[in-house]
C-alpha positions in Angstrom: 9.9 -15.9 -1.9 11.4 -13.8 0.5 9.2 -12.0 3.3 10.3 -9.1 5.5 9.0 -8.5 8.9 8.9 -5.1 11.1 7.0 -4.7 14.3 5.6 -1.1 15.6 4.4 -0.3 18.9 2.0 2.5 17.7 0.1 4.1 14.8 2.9 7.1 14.6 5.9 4.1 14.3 3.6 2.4 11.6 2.9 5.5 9.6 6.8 6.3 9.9 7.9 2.8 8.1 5.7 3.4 5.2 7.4 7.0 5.2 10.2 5.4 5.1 9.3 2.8 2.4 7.9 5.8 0.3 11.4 7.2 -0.1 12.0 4.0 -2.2 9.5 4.3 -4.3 9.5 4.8 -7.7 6.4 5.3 -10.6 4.4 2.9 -11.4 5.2 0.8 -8.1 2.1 -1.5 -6.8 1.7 -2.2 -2.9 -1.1 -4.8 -2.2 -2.5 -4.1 1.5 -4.1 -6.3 3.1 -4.4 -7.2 6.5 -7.3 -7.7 9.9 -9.6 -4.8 10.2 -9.0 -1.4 11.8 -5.1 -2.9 11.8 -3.6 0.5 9.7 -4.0 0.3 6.6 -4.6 3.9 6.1 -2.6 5.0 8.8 0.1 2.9 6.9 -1.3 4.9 3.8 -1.1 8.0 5.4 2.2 7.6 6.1 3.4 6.4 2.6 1.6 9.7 1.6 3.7 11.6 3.6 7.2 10.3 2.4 5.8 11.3 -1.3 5.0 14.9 0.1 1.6 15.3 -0.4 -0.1 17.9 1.4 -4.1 16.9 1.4 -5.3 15.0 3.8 -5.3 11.2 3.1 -7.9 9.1 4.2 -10.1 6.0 3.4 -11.7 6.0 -0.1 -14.2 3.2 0.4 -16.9 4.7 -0.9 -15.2 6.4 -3.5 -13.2 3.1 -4.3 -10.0 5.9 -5.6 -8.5 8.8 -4.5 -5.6 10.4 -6.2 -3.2 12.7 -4.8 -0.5 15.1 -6.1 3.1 14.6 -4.6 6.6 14.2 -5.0 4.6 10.8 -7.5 1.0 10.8 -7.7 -0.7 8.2 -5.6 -3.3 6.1 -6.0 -5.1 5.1 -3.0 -7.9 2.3 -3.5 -9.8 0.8 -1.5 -11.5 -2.4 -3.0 -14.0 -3.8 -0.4 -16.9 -3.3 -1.5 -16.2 -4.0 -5.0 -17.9 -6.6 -6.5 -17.8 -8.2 -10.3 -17.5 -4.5 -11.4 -13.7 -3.8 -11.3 -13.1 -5.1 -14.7 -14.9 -1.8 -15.8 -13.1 0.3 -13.4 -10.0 0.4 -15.0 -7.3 -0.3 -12.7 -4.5 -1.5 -14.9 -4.9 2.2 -16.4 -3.8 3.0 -12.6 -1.1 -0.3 -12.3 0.6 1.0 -15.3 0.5 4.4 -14.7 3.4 7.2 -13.2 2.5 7.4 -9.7 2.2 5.0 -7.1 -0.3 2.7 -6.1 -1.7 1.1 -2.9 -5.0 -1.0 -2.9 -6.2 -2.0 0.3 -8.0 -5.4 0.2 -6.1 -6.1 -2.9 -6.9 -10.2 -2.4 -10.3 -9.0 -4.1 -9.1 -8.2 -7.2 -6.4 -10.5 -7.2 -7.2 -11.9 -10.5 -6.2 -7.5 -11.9 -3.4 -7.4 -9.9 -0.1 -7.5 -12.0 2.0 -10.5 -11.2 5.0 -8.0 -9.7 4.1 -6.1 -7.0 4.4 -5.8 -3.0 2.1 -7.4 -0.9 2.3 -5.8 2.7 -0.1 -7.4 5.5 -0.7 -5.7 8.7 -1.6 -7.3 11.9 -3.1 -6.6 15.5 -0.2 -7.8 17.7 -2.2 -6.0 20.9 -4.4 -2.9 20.8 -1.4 -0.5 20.0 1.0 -2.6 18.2 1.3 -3.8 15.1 3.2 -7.1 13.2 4.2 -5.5 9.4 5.3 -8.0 6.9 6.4 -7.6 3.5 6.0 -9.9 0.9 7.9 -8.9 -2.8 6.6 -10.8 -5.8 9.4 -9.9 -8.5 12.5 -8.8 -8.8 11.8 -5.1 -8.4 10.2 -5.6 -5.2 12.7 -8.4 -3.6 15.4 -5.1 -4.4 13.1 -3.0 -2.7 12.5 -4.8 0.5 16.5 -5.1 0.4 16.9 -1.6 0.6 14.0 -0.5 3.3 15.9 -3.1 5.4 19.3 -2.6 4.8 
């Protein structure tokens, strides 16, 4: 398996790759975040949010565990944390299989849901500002993708 790497010296640079990724994007696409705390992962959600032209206001559903939003796709922003045995009632494959776009942050937690083709994209404190991105496709759709967003 192939992995992808990009570096950003800020927030704004990490929020404008997944803008950039979003433009790839297409429905029912899955990206797995995962990554050390406070590194971006909604700033990189934000950002992805962006690129689909949503106009609300994304931000961290962990107490909510999803948040939909209306865009270019719909996204599906989860946030898996504090989820324990319970996802198999939440119905996330309803959300996997669906027309929008979806990102779970903390995905590693549900692992076991997650469809065996998706993107996995880990974000890491290089120093206090920047930030080591890597991309990790699992299946063909997603090898073509990272392809593209680096080509």
């Amino acid at each position: 398996m192939n992995q992808y790497e990009m570096n950003t010296a800020n927030p704004e640079e990490t929020s404008q790759f997944a803008e950039k990724i979003a433009g790839f994007l297409q429905p029912g696409d899955l990206i797995a975040l995962e990554g050390d705390l406070g590194a971006g992962k909604t700033t990189f959600t934000k950002g992805l949010a962006r690129g689909l032209e949503i106009k609300k206001t994304v931000n961290s559903p962990t107490f909510t565990i999803i948040k939909e939003y209306k865009g270019r796709l719909p996204l599906y922003h989860m946030d898996v944390y504090r989820v324990a045995d319970s996802y198999e009632d939440l119905g996330f494959d309803e959300y996997f299989e669906g027309d929008g776009v979806t990102v779970v942050e903390w995905a590693h937690l549900i692992g076991e849901q997650l469809p065996g083709e998706h993107l996995a994209i880990f974000l890491y404190h290089e120093d206090e500002e920047k930030r080591k991105i890597v991309l990790m496709p699992k299946g063909k759709r997603y090898e073509q993708l990272c392809k593209e967003i680096f080509s």
